[in-house]
SERO-65481 format. One record per residue: x, y, z of N, C-alpha, C in turn. Coordinates in steps of 0.02 Angstrom, whole numbers, padded with zeros to 5 digits, always signed. Each point is the difference from the previous one (the first is absolute). Example, Ala and Ser with C-alpha at 12.3 -4.5 7.8 and 13.67 -1.06 7.14 Angstrom:
+00660-00284+00390-00045+00059+00000+00045+00060+00000-00018+00053-00036+00042+00059+00003-00039+00055+00037
This chain:
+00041-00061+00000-00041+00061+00000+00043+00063+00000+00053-00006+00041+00059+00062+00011+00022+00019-00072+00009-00054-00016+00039+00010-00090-00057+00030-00045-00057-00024+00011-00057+00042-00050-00006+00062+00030-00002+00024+00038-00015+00086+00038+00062+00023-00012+00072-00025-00015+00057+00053-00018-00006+00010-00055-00045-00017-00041-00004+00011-00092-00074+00034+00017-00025+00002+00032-00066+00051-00002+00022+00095-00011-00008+00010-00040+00008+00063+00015-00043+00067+00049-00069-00026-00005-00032+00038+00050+00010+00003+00048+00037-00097+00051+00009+00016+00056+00065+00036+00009+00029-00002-00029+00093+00021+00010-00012+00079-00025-00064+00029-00003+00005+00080-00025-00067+00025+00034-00024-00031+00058-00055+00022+00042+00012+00036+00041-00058+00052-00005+00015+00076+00066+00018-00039+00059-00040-00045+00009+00007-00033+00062+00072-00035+00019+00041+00000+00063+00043-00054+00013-00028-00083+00004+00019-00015-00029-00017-00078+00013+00065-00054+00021-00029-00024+00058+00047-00068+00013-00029-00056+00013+00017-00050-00037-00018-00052-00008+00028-00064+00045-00020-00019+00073+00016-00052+00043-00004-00084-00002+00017-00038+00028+00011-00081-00004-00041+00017+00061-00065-00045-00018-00039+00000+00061+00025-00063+00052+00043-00048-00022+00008-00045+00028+00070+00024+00082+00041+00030-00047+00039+00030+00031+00028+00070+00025-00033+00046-00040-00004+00077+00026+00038+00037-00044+00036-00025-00047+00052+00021-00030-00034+00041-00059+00035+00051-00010-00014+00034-00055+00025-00019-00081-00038-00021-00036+00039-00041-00054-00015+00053-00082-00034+00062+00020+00008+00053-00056-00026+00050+00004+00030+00058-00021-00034+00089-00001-00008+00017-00049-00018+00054-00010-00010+00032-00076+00050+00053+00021+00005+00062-00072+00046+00045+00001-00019+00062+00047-00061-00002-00002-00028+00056+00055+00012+00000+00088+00006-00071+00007+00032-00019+00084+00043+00015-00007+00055+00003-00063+00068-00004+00006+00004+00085+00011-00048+00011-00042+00039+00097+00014-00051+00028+00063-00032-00025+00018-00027+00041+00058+00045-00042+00079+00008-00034-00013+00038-00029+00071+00083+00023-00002+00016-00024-00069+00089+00028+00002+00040-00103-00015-00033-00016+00026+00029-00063+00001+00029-00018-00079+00048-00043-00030-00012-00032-00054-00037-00078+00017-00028-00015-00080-00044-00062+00001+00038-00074+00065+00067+00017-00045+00052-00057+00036-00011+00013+00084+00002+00036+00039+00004+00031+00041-00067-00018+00045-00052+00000-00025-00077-00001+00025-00009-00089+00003+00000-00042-00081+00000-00059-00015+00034-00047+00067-00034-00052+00010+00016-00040+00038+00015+00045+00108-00024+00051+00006-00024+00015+00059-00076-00012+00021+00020-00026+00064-00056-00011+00028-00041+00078+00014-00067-00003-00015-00044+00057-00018+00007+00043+00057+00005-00019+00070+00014+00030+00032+00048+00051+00027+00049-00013-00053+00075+00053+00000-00032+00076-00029-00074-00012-00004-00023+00065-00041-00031+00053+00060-00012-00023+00074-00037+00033+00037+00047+00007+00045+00005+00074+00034+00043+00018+00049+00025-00042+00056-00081-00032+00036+00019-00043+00066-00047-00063-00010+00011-00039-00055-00050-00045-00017-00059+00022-00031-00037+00055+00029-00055+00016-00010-00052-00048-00033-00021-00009-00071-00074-00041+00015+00020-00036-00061+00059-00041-00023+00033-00038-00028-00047-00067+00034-00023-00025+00035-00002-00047+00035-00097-00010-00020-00027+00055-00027-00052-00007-00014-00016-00025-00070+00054+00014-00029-00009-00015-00088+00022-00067-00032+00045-00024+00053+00014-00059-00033-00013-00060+00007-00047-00040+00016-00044-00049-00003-00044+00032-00025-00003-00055-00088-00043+00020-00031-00071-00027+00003-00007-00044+00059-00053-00043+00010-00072+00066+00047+00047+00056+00012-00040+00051+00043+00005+00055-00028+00000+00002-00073-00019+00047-00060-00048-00007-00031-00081+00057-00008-00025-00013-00054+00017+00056-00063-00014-00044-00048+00008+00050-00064-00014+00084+00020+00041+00043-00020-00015+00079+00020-00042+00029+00048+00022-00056+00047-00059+00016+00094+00055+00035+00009+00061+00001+00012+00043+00002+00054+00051+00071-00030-00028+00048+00051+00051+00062-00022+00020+00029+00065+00046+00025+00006+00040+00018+00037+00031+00065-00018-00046+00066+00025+00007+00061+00000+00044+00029+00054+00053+00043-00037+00061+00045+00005+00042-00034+00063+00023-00055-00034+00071-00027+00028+00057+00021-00001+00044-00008+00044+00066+00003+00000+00031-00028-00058+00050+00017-00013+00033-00048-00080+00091+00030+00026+00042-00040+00008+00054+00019-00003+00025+00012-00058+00043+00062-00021+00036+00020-00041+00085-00046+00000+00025+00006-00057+00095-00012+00001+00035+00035+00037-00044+00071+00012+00043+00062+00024-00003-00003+00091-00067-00043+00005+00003+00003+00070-00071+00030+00029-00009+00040-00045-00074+00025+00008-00066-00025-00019-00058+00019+00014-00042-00031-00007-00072+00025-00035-00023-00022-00047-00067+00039-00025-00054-00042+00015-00071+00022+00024-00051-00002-00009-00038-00054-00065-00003-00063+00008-00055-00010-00069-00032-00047+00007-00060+00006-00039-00065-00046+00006+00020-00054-00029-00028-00071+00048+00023-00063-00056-00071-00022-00005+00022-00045-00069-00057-00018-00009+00016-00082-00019-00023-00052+00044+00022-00066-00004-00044-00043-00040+00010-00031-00039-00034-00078-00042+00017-00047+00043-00019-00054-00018+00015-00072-00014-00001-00042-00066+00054-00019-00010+00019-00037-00071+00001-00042-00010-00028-00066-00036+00027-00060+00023+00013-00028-00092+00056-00012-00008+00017-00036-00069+00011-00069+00022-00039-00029-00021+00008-00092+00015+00015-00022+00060+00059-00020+00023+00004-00017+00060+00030+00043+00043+00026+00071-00017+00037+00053+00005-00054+00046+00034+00013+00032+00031-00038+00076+00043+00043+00044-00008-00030+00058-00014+00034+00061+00031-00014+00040+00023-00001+00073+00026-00026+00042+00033+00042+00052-00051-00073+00057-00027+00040+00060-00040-00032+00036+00029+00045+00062+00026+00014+00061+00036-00008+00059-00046-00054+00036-00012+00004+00065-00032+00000+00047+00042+00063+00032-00012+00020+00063+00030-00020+00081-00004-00004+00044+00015-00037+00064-00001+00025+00056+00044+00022+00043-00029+00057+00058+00045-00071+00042+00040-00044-00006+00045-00044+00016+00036+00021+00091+00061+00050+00008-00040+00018+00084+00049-00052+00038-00014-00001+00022-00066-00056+00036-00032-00075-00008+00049-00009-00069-00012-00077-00009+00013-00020+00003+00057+00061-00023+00064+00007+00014+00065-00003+00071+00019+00040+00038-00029-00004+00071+00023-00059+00027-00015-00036-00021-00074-00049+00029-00008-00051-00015+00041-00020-00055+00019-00029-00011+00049-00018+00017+00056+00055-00004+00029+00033+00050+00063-00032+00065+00007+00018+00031-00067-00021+00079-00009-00083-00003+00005-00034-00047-00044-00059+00013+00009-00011-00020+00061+00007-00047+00058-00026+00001+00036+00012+00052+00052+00058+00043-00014+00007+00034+00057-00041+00063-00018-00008+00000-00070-00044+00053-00028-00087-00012+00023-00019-00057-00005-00053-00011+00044-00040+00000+00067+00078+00010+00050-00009-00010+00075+00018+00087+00016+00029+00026-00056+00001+00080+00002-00079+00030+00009-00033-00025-00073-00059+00004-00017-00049-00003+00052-00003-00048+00025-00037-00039+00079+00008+00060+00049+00042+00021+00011+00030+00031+00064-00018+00084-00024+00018+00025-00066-00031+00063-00007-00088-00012-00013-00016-00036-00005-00085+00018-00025-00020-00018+00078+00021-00050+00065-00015-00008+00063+00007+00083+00011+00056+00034-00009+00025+00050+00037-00057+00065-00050-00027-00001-00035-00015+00041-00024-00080+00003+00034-00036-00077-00020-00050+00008+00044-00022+00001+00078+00053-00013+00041+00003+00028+00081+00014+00077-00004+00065+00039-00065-00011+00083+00019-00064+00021-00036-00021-00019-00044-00066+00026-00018-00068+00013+00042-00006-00074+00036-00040+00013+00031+00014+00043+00088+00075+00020+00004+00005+00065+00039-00005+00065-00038-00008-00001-00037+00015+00075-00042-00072-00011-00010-00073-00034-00011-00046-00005-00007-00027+00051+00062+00018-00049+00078-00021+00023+00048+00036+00067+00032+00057+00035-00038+00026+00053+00039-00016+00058-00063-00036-00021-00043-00041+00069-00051-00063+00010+00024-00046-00064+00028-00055-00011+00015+00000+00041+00054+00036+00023+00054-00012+00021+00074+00039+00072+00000+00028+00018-00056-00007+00090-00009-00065+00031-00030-00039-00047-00065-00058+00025+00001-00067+00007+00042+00001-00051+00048-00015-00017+00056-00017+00085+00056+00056+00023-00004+00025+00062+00064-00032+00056-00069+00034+00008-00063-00018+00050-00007-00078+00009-00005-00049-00059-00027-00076-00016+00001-00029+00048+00071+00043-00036+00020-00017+00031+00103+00001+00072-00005+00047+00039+00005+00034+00053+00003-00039+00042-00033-00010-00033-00072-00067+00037-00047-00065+00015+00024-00019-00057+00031-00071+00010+00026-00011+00041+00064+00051+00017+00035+00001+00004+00067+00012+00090-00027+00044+00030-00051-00020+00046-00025-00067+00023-00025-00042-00039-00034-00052+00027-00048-00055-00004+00073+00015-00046+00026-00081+00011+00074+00025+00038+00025+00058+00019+00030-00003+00030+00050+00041+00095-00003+00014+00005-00064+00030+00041-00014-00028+00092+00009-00040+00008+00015-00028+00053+00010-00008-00007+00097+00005-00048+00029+00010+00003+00082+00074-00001+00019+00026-00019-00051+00064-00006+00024+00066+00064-00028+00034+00020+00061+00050+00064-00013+00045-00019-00060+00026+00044+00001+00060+00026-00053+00073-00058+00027-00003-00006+00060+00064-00030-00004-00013-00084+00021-00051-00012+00010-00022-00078-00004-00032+00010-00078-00006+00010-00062+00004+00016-00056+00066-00021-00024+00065+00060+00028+00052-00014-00030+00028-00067+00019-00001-00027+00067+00007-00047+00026-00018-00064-00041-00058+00011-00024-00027-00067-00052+00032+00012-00067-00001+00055-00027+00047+00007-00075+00063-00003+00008+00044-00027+00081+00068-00017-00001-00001-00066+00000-00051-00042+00043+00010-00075-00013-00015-00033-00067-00047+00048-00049-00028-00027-00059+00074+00002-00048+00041+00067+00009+00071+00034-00013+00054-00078-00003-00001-00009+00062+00030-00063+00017-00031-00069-00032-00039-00013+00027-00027-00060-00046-00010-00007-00071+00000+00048-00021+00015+00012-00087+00066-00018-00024+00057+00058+00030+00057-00009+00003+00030-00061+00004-00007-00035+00049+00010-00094-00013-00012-00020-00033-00073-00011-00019-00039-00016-00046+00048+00010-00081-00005+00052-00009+00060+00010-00052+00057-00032-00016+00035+00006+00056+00098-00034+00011-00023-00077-00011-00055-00026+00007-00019-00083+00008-00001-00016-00046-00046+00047-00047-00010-00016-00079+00054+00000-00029+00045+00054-00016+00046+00016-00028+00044-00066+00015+00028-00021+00070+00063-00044-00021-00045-00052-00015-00070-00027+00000-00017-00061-00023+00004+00016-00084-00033+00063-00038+00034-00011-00058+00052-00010-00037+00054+00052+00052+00069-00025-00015+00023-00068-00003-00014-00035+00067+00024-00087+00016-00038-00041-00063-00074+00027-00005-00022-00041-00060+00035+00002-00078-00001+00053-00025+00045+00008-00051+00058-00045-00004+00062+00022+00081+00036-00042-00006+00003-00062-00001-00049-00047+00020-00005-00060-00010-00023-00025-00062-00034+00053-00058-00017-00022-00050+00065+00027-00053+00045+00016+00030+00079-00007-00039-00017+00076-00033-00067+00063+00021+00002+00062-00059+00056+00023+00043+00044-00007+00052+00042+00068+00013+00074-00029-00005+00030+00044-00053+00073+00000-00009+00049+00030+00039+00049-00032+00012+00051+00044+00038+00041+00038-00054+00005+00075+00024+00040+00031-00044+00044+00044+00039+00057-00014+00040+00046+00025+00007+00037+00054-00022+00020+00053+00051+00032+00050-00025+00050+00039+00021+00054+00031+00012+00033+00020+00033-00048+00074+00047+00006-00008+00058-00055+00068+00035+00041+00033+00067-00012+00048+00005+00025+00036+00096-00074-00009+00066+00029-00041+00016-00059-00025+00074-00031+00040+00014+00037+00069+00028-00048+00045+00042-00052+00036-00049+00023+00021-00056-00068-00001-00028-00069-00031+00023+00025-00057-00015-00047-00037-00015-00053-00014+00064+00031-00006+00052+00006-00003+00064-00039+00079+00025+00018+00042-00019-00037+00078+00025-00060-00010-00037-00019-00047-00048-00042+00005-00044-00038-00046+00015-00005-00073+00019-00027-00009+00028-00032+00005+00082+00041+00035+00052-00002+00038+00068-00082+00058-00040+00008+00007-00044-00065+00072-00003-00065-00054-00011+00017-00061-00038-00073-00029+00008-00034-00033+00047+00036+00007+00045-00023-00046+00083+00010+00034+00036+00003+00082-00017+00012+00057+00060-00090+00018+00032-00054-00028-00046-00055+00024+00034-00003-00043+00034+00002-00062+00004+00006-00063+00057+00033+00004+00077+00063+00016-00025+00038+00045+00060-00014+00053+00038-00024+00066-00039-00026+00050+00049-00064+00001+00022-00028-00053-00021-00064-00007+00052+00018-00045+00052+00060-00019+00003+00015-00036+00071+00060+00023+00033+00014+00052-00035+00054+00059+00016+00070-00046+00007+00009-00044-00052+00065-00039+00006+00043+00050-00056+00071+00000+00017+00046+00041-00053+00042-00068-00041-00001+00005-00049+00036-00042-00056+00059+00025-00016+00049-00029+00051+00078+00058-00029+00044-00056-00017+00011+00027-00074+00080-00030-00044+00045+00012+00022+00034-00048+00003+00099+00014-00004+00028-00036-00071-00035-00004-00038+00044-00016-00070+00027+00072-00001+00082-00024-00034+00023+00046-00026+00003+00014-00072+00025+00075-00029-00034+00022-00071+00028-00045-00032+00079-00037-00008+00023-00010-00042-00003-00085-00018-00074-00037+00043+00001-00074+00004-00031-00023-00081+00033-00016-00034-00023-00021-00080+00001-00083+00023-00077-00018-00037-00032-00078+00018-00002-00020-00095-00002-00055+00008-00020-00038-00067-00059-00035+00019-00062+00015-00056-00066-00040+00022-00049+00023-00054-00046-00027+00026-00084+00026-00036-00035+00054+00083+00042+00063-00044-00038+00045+00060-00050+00005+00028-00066-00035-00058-00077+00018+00003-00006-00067+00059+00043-00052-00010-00008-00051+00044+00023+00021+00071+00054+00025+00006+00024+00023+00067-00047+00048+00031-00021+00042-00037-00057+00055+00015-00042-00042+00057-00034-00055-00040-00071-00037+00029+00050-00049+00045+00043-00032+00022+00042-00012+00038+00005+00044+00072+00022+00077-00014+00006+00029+00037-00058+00051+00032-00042-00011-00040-00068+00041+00032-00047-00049+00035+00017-00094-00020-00032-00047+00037+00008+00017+00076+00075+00011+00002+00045-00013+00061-00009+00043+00028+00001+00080-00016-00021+00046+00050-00064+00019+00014-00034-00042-00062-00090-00002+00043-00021-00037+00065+00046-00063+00011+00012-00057+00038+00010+00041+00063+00072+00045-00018+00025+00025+00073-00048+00057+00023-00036+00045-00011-00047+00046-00008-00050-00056+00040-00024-00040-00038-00068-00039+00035+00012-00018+00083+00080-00024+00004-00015-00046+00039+00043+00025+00069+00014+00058-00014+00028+00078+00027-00037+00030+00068+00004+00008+00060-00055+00049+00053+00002+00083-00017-00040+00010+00006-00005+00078-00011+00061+00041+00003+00032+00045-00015+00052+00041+00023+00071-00020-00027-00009-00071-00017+00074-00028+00006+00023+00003-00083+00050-00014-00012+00071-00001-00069+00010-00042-00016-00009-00007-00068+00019-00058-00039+00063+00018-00044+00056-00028-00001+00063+00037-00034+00018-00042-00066+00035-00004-00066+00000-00015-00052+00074+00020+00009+00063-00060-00021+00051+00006-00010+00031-00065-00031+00066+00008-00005+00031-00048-00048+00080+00014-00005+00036-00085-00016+00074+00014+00020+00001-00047-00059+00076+00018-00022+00028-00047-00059+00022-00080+00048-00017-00073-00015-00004-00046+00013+00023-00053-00028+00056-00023-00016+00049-00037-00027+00003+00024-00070-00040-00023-00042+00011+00012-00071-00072+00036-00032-00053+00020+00044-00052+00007-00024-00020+00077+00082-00045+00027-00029-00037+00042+00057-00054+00007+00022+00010+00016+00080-00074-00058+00055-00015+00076+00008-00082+00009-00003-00042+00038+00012-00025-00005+00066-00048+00014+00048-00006-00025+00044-00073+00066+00026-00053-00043+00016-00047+00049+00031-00006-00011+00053-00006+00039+00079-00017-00030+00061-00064+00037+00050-00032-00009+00018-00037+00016+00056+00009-00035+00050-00031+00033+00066+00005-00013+00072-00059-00008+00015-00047-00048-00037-00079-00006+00019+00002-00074+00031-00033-00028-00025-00051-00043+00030+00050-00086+00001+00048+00005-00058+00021-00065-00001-00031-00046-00011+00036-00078-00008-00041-00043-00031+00041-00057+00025-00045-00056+00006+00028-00077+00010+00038-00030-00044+00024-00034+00031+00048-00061-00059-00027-00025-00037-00071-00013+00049-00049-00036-00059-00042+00045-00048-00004+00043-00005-00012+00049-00051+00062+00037-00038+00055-00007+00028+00056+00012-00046+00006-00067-00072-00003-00059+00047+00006-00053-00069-00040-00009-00050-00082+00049+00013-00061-00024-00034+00000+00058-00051+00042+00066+00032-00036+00046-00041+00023+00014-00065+00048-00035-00045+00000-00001-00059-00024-00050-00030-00043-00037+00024-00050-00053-00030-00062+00006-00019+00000+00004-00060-00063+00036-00027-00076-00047+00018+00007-00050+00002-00039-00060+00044-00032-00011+00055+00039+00041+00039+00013+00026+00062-00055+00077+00027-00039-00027+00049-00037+00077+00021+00042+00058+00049+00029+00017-00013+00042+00060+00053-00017+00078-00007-00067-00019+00033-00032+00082-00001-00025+00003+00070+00034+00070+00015+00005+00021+00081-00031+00100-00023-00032-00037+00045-00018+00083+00009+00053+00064+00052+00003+00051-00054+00045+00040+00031-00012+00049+00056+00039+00056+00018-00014+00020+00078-00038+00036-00006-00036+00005-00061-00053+00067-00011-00070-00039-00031-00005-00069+00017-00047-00052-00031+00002+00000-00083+00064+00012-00021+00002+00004-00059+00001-00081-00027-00023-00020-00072-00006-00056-00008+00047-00024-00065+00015-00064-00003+00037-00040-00078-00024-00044-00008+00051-00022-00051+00002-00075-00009+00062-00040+00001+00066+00049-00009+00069-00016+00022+00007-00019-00089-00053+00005-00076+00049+00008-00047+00041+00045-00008+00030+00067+00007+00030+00020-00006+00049-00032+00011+00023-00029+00057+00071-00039+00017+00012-00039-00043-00058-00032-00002+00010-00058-00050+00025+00041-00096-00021+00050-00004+00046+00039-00062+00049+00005-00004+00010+00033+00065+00088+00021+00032+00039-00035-00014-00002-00081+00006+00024-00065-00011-00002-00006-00064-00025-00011-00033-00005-00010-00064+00022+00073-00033+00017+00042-00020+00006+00052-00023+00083+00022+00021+00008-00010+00048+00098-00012+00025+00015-00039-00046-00017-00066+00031+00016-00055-00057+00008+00016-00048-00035+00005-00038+00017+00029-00078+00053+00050+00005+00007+00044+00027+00063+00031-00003+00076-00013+00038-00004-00083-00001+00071+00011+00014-00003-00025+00079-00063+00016+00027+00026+00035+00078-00034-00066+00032+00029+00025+00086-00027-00056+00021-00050+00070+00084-00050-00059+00035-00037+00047+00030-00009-00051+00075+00013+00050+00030+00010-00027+00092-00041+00028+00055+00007-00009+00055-00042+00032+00088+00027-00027+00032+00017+00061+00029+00011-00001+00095-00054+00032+00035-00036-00030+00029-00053+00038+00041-00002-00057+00070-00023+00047+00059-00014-00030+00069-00057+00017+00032-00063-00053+00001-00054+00064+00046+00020+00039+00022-00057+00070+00001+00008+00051+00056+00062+00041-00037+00051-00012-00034+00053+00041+00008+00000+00032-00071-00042-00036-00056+00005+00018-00076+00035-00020-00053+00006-00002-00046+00011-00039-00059+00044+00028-00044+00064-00040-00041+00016+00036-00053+00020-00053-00063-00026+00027-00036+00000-00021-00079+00083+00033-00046+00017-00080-00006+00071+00012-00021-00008-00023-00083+00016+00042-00054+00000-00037-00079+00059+00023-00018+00028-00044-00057+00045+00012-00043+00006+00025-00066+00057+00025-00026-00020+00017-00078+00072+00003-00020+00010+00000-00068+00056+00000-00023+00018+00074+00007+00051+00010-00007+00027+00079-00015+00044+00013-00053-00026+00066-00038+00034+00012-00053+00065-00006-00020+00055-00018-00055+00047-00036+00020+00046+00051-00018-00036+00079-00014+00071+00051+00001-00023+00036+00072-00027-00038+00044+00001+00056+00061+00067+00008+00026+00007+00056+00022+00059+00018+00046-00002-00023+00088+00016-00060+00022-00011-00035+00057+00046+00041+00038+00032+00057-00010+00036+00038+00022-00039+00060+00044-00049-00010-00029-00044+00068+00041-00015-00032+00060-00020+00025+00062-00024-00022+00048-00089-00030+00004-00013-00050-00004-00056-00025+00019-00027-00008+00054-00035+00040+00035-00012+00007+00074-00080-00048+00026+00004-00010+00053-00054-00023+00033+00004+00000+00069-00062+00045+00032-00006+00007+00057-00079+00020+00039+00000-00042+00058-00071-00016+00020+00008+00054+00076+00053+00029+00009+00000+00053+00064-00055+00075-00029-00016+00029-00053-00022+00038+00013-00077-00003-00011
């Protein structure tokens, strides 16, 4: 039979490796040219080894050869070990017969370089358990973002009615009093929407990072004016120590909503009177921003949850102000993309600070002084 398959030309020119075994004895008694170039071996070389010189530590040599426990193309054996000449080892699918020419058996081995199909595999499944885990995570924040839109319309409904009955008995400054909580509850109401459209977008891949060379404090004085009405109704001061000459590399519009998350955070969660400070030091090869307040603090166990979008981490602030904690969850995602990485130190009672990273422009002058200081 050996002598008719070395004059075959199909088998001696098949994608497949093929080796052809002595079922009686284990021995390998022929290959084609394709074993020969995917293993390294020559024919001479392979011929007359026992089949098992082919698997690292025996491996499943011991399954193929009694051909009495083969049926015709039952028996496959997906992404095996295969020793190489070189020492190394590839991945491939066998695919075993049983042969029997007259009084003769054999066992033929079709071979199959299985990396490809393994990895691909791999990929889809990890692409699937991704899948699993964002659509779980999407429908637990949904249905918080359901219930924390539902309970601002809720107050302002109230607020409304409690105006239209009673508004002609009631003074001028229980009046203004109700058009400050409606003020407020709007105001949230707003910041909620906004980063849920933002986060949504980003999850549907519309927002690009576009990086640019920029100066912080700009950006930084610029966003300080859009969270200054938040602040002076709780009479907190928002004071920078970036200095003029800190040049960042990024998607500014991203850092913007980054940094207005963070000082809405410290603002919320802030007691009346007190300072929230905004500073930043150059940090091995990249530069750490850093926001802090002296409010309310937070647990360990709300430190580990709160960039988990899955996760409910909404605390009401010292002014009954309300969330949902996406913003953080932006913060995270939105660093990321640039490069950066995003941290907390906070202790009940003592207050919180939000540490991010970013690259820095790579003609800055690290020569200037970069200052940071929490004494004044």
């Amino acid at each position: 039979m050996a002598k008719e398959l070395k004059s075959d030309l199909v088998f001696d020119e098949s994608p497949d490796a093929i080796i052809i075994t002595d079922g009686s004895t284990g021995k390998i008694v022929h290959v084609n040219n394709t074993c020969v170039s995917v293993l390294g071996y020559s024919k001479e070389e392979i011929i007359g080894q026992n089949f098992k010189f082919l698997f690292p530590r025996g491996g499943y040599a011991n399954l193929i050869l009694d051909p009495e426990q083969i049926t015709m193309y039952d028996d496959v054996l997906p992404g095996k070990k295969i020793k190489k000449k070189d020492g190394s080892t590839i991945l491939m699918d066998l695919v075993v017969n049983n042969v029997i020419d007259g009084e003769d058996k054999y066992v033929v081995s079709n071979l199959r370089d299985a990396t490809e199909r393994i990895k691909m595999q791999n990929e889809i499944a990890d692409y699937a358990q991704q899948l699993k885990e964002l659509n779980s995570s999407k429908d637990k924040y949904f249905s918080i973002i359901a219930h924390d839109l539902k309970n601002p319309f809720v107050s302002l409904l109230g607020f409304i009615n409690i105006l239209k009955e009673d508004f002609l008995e009631m003074s001028d400054e229980e009046k203004l009093e109700i058009i400050g909580e409606l003020e407020k509850v709007a105001s949230n109401s707003h910041q909620l929407l906004e980063n849920l459209l933002t986060w949504s977008r980003s999850q549907l891949g519309r927002i690009d990072v576009n990086p640019i060379t920029f100066y912080l404090k700009p950006l930084v004085e610029k966003t300080v004016d859009l969270v200054s009405s938040n602040a002076s109704q709780k009479q907190i001061e928002v004071k920078s120590q970036i200095n003029d000459n800190v040049r960042l590399f990024g998607d500014d519009e991203m850092i913007q909503t980054v940094l207005r998350n963070l000082l809405s955070n410290a603002i919320k969660f802030s007691p009346r009177g007190n300072k929230v400070i905004i500073g930043g030091e150059k940090k091995d090869n990249k530069y750490e921003i850093f926001v802090k307040d002296t409010g309310i603090g937070m647990s360990q166990e709300t430190i580990d949850n709160i960039f988990k979008v899955d996760k409910s981490v909404s605390t009401l602030g010292t002014d009954d102000e309300k969330g949902t904690g996406l913003g953080l969850v932006l913060c995270e995602e939105f660093v990321h993309k640039n490069n950066g990485t995003i941290r907390i130190e906070s202790v009940e009672g003592e207050g919180s600070t939000f540490y991010f990273t970013l690259p820095f422009d790579k003609d800055m002058d690290w020569d200037v002084k970069l200052f940071h200081s929490d004494k004044n």
